[in-house]
C-alpha positions as CSV (number, residue, x, y, z in Angstrom):
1,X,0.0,0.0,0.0
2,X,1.4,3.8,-0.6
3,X,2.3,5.5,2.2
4,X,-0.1,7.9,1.4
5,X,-2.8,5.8,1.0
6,X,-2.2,4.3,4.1
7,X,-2.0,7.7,6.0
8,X,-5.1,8.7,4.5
9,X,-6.6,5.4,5.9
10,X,-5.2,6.2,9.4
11,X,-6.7,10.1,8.9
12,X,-10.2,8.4,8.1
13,X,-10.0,5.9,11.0
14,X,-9.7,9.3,13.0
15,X,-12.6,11.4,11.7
16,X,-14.9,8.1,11.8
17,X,-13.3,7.4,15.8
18,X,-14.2,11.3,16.0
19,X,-17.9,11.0,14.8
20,X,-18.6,7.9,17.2
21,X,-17.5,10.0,19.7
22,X,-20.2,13.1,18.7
23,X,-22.8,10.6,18.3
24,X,-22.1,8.7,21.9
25,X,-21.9,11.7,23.5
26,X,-25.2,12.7,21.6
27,X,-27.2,9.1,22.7
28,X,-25.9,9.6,26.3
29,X,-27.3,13.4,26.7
30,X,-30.5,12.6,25.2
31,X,-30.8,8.7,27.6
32,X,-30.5,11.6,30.5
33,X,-32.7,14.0,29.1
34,X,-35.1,11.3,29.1
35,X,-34.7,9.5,32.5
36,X,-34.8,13.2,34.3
37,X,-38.4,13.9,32.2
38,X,-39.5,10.5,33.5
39,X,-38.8,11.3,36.9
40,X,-41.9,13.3,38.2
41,X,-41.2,15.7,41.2
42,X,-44.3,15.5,43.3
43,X,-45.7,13.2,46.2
44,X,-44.6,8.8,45.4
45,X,-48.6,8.5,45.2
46,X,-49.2,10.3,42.2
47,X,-45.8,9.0,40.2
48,X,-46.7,5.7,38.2
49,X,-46.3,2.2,40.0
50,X,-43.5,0.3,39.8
51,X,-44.2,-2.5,37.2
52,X,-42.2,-4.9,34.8
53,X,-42.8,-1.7,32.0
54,X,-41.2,1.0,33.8
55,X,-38.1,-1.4,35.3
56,X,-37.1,-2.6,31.8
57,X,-37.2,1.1,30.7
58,X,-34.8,2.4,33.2
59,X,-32.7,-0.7,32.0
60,X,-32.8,0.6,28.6
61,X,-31.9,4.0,29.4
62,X,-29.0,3.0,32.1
63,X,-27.6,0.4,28.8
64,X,-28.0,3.3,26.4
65,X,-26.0,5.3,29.1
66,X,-23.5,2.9,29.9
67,X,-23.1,2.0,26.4
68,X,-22.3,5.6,25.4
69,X,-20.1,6.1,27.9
70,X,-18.2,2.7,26.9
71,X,-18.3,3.8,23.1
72,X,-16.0,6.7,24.3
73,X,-13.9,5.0,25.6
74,X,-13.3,2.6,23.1
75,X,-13.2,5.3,20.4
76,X,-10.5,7.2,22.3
77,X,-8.6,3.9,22.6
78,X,-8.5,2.8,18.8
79,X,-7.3,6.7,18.2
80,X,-4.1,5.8,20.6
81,X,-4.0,2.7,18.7
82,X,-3.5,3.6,15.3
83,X,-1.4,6.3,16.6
84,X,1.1,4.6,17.8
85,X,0.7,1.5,15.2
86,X,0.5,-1.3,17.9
87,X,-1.1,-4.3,16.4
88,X,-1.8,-6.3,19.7
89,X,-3.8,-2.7,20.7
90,X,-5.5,-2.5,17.1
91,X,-6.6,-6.4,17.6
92,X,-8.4,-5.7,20.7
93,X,-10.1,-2.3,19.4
94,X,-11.5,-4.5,16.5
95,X,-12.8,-6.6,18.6
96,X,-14.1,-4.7,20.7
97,X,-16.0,-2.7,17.9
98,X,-17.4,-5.3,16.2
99,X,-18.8,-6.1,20.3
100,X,-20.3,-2.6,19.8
101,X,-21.6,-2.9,16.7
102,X,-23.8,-5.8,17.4
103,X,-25.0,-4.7,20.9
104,X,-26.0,-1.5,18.8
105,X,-27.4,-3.0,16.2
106,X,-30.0,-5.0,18.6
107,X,-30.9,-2.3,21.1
108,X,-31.4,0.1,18.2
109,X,-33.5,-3.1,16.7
110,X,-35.4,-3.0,20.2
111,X,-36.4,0.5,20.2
112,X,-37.3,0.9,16.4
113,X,-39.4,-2.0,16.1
114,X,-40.6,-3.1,19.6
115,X,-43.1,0.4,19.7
116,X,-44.0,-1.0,23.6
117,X,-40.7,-0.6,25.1
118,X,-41.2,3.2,24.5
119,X,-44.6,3.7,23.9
120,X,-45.9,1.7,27.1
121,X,-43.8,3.7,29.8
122,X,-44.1,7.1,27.9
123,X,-47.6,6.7,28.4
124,X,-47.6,5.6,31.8
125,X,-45.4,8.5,32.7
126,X,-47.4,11.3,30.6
127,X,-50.5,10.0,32.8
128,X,-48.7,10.7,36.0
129,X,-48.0,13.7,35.4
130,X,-50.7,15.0,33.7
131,X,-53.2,13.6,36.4
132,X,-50.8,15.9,39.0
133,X,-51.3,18.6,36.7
134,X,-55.1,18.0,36.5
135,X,-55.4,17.9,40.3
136,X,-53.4,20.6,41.1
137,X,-55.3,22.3,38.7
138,X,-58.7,21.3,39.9
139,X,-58.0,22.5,43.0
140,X,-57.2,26.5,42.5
141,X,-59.8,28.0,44.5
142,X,-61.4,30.2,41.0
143,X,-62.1,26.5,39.2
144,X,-63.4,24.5,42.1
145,X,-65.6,26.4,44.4
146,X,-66.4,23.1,47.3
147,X,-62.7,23.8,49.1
148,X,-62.6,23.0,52.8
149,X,-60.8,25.4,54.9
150,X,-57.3,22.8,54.7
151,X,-57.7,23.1,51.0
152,X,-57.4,27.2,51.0
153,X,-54.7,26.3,53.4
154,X,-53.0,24.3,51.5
155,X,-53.5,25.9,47.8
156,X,-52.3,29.5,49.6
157,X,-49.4,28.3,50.8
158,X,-48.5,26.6,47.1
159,X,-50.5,28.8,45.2
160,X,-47.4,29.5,43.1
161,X,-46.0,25.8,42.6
162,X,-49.6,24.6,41.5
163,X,-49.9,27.4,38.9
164,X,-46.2,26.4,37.4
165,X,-47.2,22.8,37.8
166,X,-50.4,23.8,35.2
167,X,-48.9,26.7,33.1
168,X,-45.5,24.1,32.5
169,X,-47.7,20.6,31.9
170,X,-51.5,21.1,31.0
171,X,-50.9,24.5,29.2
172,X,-48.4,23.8,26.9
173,X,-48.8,20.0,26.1
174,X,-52.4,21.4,24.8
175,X,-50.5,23.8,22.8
176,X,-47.8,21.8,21.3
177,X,-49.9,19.1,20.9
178,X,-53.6,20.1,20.1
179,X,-55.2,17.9,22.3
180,X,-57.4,18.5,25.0
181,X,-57.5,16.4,28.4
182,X,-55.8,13.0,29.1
183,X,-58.9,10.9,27.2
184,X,-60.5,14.4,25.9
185,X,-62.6,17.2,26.7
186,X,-64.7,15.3,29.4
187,X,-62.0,14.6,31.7
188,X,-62.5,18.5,32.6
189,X,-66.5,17.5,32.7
190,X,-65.7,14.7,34.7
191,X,-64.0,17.4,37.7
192,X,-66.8,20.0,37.3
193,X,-64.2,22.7,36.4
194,X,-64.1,24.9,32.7
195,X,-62.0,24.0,29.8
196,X,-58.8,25.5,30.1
197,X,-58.2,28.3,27.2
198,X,-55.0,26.1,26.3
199,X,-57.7,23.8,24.9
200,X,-58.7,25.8,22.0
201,X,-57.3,27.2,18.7
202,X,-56.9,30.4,17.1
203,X,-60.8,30.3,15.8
204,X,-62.6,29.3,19.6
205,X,-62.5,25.4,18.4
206,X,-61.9,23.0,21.3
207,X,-59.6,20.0,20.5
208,X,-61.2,17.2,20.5
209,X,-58.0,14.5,20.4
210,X,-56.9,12.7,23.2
211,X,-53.7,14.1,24.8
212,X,-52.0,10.7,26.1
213,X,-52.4,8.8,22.2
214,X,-50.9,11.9,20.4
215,X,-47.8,11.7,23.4
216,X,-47.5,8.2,22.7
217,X,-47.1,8.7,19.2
218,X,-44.6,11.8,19.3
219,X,-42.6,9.7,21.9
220,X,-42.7,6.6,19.7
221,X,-41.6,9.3,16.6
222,X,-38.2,10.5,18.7
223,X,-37.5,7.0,19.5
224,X,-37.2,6.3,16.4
225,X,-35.2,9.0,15.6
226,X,-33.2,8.0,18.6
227,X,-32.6,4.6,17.2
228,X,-31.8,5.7,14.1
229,X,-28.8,7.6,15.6
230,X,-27.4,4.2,17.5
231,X,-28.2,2.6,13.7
232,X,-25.5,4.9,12.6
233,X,-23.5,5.1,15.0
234,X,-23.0,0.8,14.8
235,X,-22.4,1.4,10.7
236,X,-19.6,4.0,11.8
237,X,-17.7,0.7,14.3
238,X,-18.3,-1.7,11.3
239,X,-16.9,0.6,9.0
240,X,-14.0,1.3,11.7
241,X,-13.5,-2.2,12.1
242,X,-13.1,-3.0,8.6
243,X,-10.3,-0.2,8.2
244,X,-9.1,-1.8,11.6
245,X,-8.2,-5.0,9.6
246,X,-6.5,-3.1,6.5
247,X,-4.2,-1.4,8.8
248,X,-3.5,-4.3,10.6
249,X,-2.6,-5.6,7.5
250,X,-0.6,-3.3,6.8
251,X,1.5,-3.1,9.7
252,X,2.1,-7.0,9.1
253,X,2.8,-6.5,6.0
254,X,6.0,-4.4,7.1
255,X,6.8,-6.0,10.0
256,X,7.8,-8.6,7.5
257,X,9.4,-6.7,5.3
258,X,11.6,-5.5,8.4
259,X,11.8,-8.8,8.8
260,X,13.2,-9.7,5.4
261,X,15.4,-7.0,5.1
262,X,17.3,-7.9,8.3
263,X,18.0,-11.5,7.2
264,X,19.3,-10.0,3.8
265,X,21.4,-8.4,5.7
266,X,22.7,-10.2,8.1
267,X,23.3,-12.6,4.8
268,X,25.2,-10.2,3.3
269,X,27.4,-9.5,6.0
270,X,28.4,-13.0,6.9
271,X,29.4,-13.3,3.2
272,X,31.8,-11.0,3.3
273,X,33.6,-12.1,6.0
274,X,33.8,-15.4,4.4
275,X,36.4,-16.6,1.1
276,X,34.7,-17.6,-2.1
277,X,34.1,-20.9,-1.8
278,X,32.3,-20.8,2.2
279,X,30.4,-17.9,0.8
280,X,29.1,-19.6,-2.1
281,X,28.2,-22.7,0.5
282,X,26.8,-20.5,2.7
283,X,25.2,-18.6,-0.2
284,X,23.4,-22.4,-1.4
285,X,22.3,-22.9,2.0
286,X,20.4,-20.0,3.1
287,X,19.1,-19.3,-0.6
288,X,16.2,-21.1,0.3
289,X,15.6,-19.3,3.3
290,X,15.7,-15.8,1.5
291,X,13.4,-17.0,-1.3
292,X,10.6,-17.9,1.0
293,X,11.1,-14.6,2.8
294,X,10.6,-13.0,-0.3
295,X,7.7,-15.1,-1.7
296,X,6.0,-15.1,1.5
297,X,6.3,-11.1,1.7
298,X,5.0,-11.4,-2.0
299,X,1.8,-13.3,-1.4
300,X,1.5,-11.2,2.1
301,X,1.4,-7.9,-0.5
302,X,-0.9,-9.5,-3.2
303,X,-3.4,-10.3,-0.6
């Protein structure tokens, strides 16, 4: 291979190690962005139960993080490896890779395909919180007029909490999503209280669709997305561990070279310290020797 084909091999082994990198550090910001959204900040009772759903989504999330931080690693690792052309380091990288590659390729697989492993414990978690939302809401003294004394209490002293609680979860899910109550308008029915003003358009039109099926759908959409970006990010360690094997190649390739060169010329030195006629015996003897040197090299180059 030309030397400057084989730097430019080494240069692309770099910007590919360089994009895993962006792309871990991409899956691991999002896999916390979506375990702290999950996590609802309000009293155990209103948070969702604990069920077989919501554990194997934290063990989803905590492999997509773990995994990330892992690819990191690795990618960092195969840099130093190239860079300092150790083959018994470039060995281990490619194995390790091709580790990542099909660990990606099946959690990506997971989230793509399987919609419940998102769509499930999104919904579960959108429910929580908008039934907090709802409640809190519910209870503001100008929408619900049957309040106990404790309940004036209570909404006076966290008058402003339940009013960030509504404006930050009810108000803008309506919004963003055009939707109106967890199951629809009625769930407002259901409380006695008004439609929120969130819940209709520009022209006075109340939305009519269902808040938790439009979630599930939009969180199924960014998973998708999401697995689309550990998709690539598993092409990117196949592609590195194909360019893995040509350099390892290549630096086999010159260790026997080195290799041949040095028995040349130790052969050429120990004929010169030796008359005609040894050197000519020594000459028939190691002629062999040198020619499968030189034909292995051959069919090591042709390969």
């Amino acid at each position: 291979m030309d030397r400057f084909i084989f730097n430019l091999t080494k240069l692309l082994l770099y910007i590919l190690s360089i994009l895993t990198i962006i792309l871990a550090i991409t899956v691991f910001v999002l896999s916390i962005l979506t375990a702290q959204r999950t996590t609802i900040n309000n009293h155990e009772k209103y948070a969702p139960k604990k069920s077989v759903i919501i554990n194997d989504f934290y063990f989803l999330i905590s492999i997509c993080i773990s995994g990330s931080i892992l690819i990191i690693f690795i990618s960092l690792y195969g840099i130093n490896a190239v860079y300092f052309e150790s083959k018994i380091f470039l060995i281990i990288h490619g194995l390790l890779l091709l580790l990542i590659h099909s660990c990606s390729l099946l959690i990506a697989s997971v989230i793509f395909f399987d919609e419940r492993q998102i769509g499930s414990p999104a919904s579960l978690f959108f429910k929580a919180h908008y039934d907090y939302a709802l409640l809190t809401y519910s209870h503001q003294p100008i929408h619900n007029k049957s309040l106990s004394y404790n309940d004036l209490y209570y909404y006076g002293k966290f008058s402003s909490m339940i009013n960030i609680t509504f404006d930050i979860i009810l108000d803008r899910v309506h919004k963003r999503l055009h939707c109106c109550g967890l199951m629809g308008t009625s769930d407002f029915a259901e409380l006695h209280i008004p439609i929120p003003p969130s819940c209709f358009n520009d022209n006075g039109t109340s939305y009519e669709s269902s808040c938790l099926s439009k979630f599930r759908l939009e969180s199924i959409y960014k998973a998708q997305i999401f697995a689309i970006c550990i998709y690539i990010m598993g092409i990117l360690t196949l592609v590195s561990f194909l360019i893995d094997l040509i350099l390892l190649r290549e630096f086999l390739q010159d260790q026997l070279l080195e290799h041949v060169i040095e028995r040349l010329t130790n052969f050429s030195k120990t004929t010169e310290s030796m008359n005609e006629t040894k050197s000519q015996q020594q000459y028939k003897s190691l002629k062999p020797q040198v020619q499968q040197y030189i034909i292995d090299y051959l069919l090591e180059s042709t390969m």
